[in-house]
C-alpha positions in Angstrom: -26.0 -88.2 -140.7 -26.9 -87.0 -137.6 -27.3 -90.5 -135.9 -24.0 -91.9 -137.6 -22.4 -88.6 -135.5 -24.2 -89.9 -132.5 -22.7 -93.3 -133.1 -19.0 -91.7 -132.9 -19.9 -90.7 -129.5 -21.3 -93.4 -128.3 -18.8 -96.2 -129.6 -15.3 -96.0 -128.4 -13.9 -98.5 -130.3 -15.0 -97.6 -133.5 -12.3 -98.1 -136.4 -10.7 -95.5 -137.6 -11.3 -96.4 -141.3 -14.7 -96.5 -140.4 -14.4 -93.0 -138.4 -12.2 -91.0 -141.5 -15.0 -92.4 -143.7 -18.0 -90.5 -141.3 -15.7 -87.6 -141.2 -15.6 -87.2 -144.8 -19.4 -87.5 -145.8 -19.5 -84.5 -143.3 -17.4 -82.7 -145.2 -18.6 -83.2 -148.1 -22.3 -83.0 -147.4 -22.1 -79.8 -145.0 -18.9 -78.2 -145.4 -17.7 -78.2 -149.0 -20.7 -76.7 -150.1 -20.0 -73.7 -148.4 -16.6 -73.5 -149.1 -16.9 -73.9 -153.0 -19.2 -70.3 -152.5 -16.5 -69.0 -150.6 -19.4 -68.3 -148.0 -19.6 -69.0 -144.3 -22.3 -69.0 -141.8 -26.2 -68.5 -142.2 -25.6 -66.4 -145.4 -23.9 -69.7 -147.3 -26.4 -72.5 -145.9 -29.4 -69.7 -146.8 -28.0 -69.3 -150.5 -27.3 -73.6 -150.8 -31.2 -74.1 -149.6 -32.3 -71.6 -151.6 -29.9 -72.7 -154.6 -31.3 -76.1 -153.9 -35.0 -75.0 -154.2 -34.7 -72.9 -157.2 -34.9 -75.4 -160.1 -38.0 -77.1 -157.7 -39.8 -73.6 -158.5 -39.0 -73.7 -162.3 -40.6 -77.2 -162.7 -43.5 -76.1 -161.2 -44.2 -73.6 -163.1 -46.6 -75.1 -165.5 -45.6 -72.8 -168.2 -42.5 -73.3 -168.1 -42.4 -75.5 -172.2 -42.6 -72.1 -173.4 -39.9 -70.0 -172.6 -37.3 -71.7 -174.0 -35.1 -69.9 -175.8 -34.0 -69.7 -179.7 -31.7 -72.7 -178.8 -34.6 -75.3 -177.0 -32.9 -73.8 -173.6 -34.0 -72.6 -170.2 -31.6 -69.6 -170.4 -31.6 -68.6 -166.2 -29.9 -65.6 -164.8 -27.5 -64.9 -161.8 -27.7 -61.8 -160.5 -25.1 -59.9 -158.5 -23.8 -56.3 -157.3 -20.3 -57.2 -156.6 -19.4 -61.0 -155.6 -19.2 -62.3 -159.3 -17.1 -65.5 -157.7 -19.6 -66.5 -155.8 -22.6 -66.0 -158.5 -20.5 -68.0 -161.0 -19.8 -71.2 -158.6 -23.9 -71.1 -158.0 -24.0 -70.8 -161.8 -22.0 -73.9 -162.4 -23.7 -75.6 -159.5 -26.7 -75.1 -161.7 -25.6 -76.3 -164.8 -24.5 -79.6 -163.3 -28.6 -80.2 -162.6 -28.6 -80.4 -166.6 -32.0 -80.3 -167.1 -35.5 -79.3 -166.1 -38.5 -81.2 -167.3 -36.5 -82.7 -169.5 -35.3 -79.2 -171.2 -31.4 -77.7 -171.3 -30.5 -75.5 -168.9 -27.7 -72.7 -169.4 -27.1 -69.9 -167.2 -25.5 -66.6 -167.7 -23.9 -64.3 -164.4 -25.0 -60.4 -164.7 -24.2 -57.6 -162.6 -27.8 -56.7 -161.4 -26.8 -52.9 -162.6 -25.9 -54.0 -166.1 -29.3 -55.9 -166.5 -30.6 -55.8 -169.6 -33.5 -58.6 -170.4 -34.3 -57.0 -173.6 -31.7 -59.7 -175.1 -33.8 -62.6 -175.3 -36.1 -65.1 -173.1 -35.7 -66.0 -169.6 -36.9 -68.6 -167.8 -36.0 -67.7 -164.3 -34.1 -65.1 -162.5 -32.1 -66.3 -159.3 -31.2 -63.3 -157.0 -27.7 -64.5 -155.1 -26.9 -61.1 -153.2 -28.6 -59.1 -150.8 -29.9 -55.6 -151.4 -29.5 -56.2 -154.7 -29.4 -53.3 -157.2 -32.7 -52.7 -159.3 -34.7 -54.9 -157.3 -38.0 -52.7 -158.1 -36.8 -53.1 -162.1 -36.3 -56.8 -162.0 -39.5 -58.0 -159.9 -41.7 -56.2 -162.5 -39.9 -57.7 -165.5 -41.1 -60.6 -163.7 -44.6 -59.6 -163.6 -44.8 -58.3 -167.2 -43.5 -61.8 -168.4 -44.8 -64.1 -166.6 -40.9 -65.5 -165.3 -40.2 -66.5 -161.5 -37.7 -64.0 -159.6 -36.3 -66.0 -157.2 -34.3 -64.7 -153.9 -33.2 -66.9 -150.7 -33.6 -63.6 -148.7 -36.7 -63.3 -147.3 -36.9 -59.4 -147.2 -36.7 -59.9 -150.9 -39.8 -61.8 -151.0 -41.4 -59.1 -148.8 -40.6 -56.7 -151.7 -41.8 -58.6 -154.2 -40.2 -61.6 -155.7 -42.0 -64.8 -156.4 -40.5 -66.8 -154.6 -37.8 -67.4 -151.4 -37.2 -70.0 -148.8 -38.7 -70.3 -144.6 -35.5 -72.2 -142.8 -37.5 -73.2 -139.3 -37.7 -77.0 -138.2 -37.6 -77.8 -142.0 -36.8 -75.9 -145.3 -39.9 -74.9 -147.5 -40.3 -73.1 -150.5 -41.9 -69.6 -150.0 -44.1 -68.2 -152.5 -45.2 -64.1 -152.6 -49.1 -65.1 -153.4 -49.7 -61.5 -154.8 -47.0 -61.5 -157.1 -47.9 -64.9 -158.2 -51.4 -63.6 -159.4 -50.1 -60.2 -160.8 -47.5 -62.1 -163.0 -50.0 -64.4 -164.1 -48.2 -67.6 -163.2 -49.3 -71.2 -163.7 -47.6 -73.2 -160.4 -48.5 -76.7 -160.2 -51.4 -76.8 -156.6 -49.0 -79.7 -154.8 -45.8 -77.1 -155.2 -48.3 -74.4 -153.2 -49.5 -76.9 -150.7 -46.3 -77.7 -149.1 -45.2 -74.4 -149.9 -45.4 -70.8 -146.8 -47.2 -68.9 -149.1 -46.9 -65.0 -148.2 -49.2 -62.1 -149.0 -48.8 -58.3 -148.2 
């Protein structure tokens, strides 16, 4: 992308069919995404990486056959304090993916104040606000079940979440080493490799 952008510059007599085309893969590879969260800045592109990551972190986990729900689903939770919108659009972005490992995803929005994972199995719990409510509550839920709490914000990760995101030259999954042994998950060694792995 970035050298079709150069090309613009460089050629003055490129078409213009040719330049509206260039113009729109920009827009839809850089700004839509943003736009459908109703997000702008580093806060949207940190939430699409981590968004992006998330279901990489799932199939990882080598466990991850047996906590399907009742239905034969990966049931995966969106929590929030007070931008439902935004939680549901990264909800649906989700459910597009389909599948994981070959299992049905479906994913359900909660206020992180209301949580209540008493209901039935998770899979995964995605974490789309900062300072989110009950943050101490929902990282040991984590632990006691063996599920991956997963948070784009890296002070989140610093307070105990499994896993987060390191945006520097590149984008790599970042994993909370500590919390990975305490909740006594199964991640496959090639996810950890290429993974910042972080202990406190």
């Amino acid at each position: 992308m970035l050298e079709s952008l150069r090309h613009i510059k460089q050629n003055k007599h490129l078409s213009i069919g040719t330049f509206l085309s260039l113009m729109l893969m920009v827009y839809l590879c850089f700004i839509l995404p943003c736009q459908a969260l109703a997000l702008e800045g580093p806060e949207a592109r940190r939430l699409m990486a981590g968004l992006e990551l998330f279901p990489s972190f799932l199939a990882a986990d080598k466990q991850i056959q047996t906590k399907q729900n009742k239905e034969g689903s990966l049931q995966l939770v969106i929590l929030y304090n007070n931008d439902r919108r935004t939680a549901e659009k990264m909800a649906s972005r989700l459910e597009q993916i389909g599948r994981i490992k070959s299992i049905p995803i479906v994913t359900t929005v909660i206020k992180s104040s209301t949580f209540n994972p008493s209901e039935g199995q998770l899979a995964g719990i995605f974490i789309s606000q900062e300072n989110i409510i009950n943050l101490k509550f929902i990282v040991q839920y984590g632990k006691q079940n063996s599920i991956i709490t997963f948070s784009p914000f890296t002070k989140d990760l610093q307070r105990g979440v499994t896993g987060s995101i390191s945006i520097t030259a590149r984008i790599r999954p970042q994993v909370n080493m500590n919390t990975l042994k305490s909740s006594h998950l199964a991640i496959k060694p090639f996810f950890l490799r290429i993974s910042k792995q972080y202990s406190n």
